[in-house]
N, C-alpha and C positions, 0 to 999 in steps of 0.2 A: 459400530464404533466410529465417532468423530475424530478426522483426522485431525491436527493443531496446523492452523495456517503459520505463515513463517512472513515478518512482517518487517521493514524496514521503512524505520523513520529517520526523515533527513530535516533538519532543525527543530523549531519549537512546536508540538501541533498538541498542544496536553489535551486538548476538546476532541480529537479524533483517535488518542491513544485512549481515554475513555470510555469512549463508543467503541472501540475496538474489544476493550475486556469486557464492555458486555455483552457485546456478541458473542464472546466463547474464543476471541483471536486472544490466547496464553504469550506467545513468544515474538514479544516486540523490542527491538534491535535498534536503538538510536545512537545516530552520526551527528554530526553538528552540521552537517552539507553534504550532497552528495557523493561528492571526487572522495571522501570516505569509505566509500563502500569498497570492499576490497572484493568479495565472493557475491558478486549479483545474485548469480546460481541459485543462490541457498533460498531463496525467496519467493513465496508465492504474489507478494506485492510492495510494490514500493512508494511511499507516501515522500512525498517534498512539500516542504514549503514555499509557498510560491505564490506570493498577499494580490498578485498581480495577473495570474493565469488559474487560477480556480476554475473558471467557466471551461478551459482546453479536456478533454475528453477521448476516451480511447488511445493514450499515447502507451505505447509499448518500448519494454528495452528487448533488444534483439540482442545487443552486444558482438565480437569477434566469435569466431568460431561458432555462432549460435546454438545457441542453449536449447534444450529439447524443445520445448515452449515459450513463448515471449513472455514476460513478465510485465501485468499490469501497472502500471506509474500514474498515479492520481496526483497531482497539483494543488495545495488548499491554500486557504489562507487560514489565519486564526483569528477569531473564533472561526469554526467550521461554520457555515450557514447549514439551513434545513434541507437545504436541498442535497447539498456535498452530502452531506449523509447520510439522505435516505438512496442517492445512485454509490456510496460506499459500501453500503450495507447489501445491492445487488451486486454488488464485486464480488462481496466474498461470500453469497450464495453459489454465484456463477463458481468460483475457485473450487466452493467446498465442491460442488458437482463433479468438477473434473478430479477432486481426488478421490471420487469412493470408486 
Protein backbone atom coordinates (compact mmCIF):
# COMPACT_ATOMS: atom_id res chain seq x y z
CA UNK A 1 0.00 0.00 0.00
CA UNK A 2 1.39 3.58 -0.98
CA UNK A 3 1.62 5.84 1.64
CA UNK A 4 0.32 9.62 0.44
CA UNK A 5 3.33 11.98 0.75
CA UNK A 6 2.11 15.31 2.47
CA UNK A 7 3.39 18.18 0.54
CA UNK A 8 3.71 21.99 1.08
CA UNK A 9 3.82 24.54 -1.32
CA UNK A 10 4.99 28.02 -0.67
CA UNK A 11 3.91 30.46 -3.49
CA UNK A 12 3.17 29.95 -7.18
CA UNK A 13 4.94 26.63 -8.50
CA UNK A 14 1.58 25.15 -10.88
CA UNK A 15 4.61 23.14 -13.06
CA UNK A 16 5.83 21.34 -9.96
CA UNK A 17 2.20 20.75 -8.31
CA UNK A 18 1.61 19.10 -11.66
CA UNK A 19 4.43 16.77 -11.55
CA UNK A 20 3.59 16.20 -8.26
CA UNK A 21 0.02 14.59 -9.09
CA UNK A 22 1.43 12.69 -11.32
CA UNK A 23 3.55 11.10 -9.27
CA UNK A 24 0.99 9.79 -7.10
CA UNK A 25 1.71 13.08 -4.33
CA UNK A 26 -2.55 13.50 -3.46
CA UNK A 27 -2.23 15.98 -0.67
CA UNK A 28 -0.76 19.45 -1.69
CA UNK A 29 -1.16 22.24 0.88
CA UNK A 30 -0.42 25.89 -0.61
CA UNK A 31 0.71 29.17 1.48
CA UNK A 32 1.33 32.16 -0.54
CA UNK A 33 5.04 32.10 1.37
CA UNK A 34 6.55 30.45 3.86
CA UNK A 35 6.16 32.28 7.35
CA UNK A 36 2.55 30.53 6.49
CA UNK A 37 3.23 27.44 7.36
CA UNK A 38 2.06 27.00 10.74
CA UNK A 39 2.50 22.82 11.32
CA UNK A 40 6.02 22.09 9.47
CA UNK A 41 5.49 18.65 11.06
CA UNK A 42 2.70 17.64 9.03
CA UNK A 43 5.04 17.37 5.90
CA UNK A 44 7.04 15.01 4.27
CA UNK A 45 8.44 18.09 1.89
CA UNK A 46 8.31 21.49 1.34
CA UNK A 47 8.42 23.17 -1.95
CA UNK A 48 9.27 27.38 -1.99
CA UNK A 49 9.46 29.45 -4.55
CA UNK A 50 12.49 30.85 -4.91
CA UNK A 51 13.19 32.08 -9.16
CA UNK A 52 16.67 32.78 -7.57
CA UNK A 53 18.04 29.63 -5.60
CA UNK A 54 16.73 26.65 -7.52
CA UNK A 55 20.17 25.26 -8.12
CA UNK A 56 20.64 25.24 -3.52
CA UNK A 57 20.23 21.52 -2.82
CA UNK A 58 19.81 19.25 0.28
CA UNK A 59 18.38 22.23 2.38
CA UNK A 60 16.54 20.64 5.43
CA UNK A 61 13.95 22.38 7.98
CA UNK A 62 15.02 21.11 11.36
CA UNK A 63 12.98 23.65 13.10
CA UNK A 64 12.71 24.24 17.47
CA UNK A 65 12.18 21.18 19.29
CA UNK A 66 13.09 19.10 16.17
CA UNK A 67 10.98 16.96 14.58
CA UNK A 68 11.59 13.21 14.36
CA UNK A 69 13.08 13.71 10.78
CA UNK A 70 14.19 16.79 8.94
CA UNK A 71 11.95 17.82 6.35
CA UNK A 72 13.22 18.09 2.85
CA UNK A 73 12.86 22.09 1.35
CA UNK A 74 13.43 22.11 -2.44
CA UNK A 75 13.69 25.87 -3.85
CA UNK A 76 12.16 26.25 -7.56
CA UNK A 77 11.59 28.57 -9.72
CA UNK A 78 8.72 28.61 -12.30
CA UNK A 79 8.50 27.21 -14.80
CA UNK A 80 10.30 24.17 -12.98
CA UNK A 81 13.36 23.26 -15.36
CA UNK A 82 14.09 19.58 -16.35
CA UNK A 83 16.44 19.03 -14.15
CA UNK A 84 14.42 20.35 -10.75
CA UNK A 85 12.31 17.67 -11.72
CA UNK A 86 13.82 14.95 -12.51
CA UNK A 87 16.10 15.52 -8.66
CA UNK A 88 12.23 16.09 -7.31
CA UNK A 89 11.03 13.27 -8.42
CA UNK A 90 14.23 11.24 -6.46
CA UNK A 91 12.92 13.10 -3.33
CA UNK A 92 9.95 11.75 -3.18
CA UNK A 93 11.13 8.10 -4.11
CA UNK A 94 13.82 8.71 -1.38
CA UNK A 95 10.53 9.89 1.19
CA UNK A 96 8.25 7.20 -0.37
CA UNK A 97 11.21 4.78 1.00
CA UNK A 98 11.29 6.04 4.30
CA UNK A 99 7.58 5.59 4.79
CA UNK A 100 6.97 1.89 4.03
Amino acid sequence: MRRKIKVAVCGELPSACDFLLKHGVVQIDQFPDATEIRRERDYHLILIHAPHAEDLLNTHYAGSGMPQRPIPIRLLREPCCKSALIELKSTIRRIEECLK
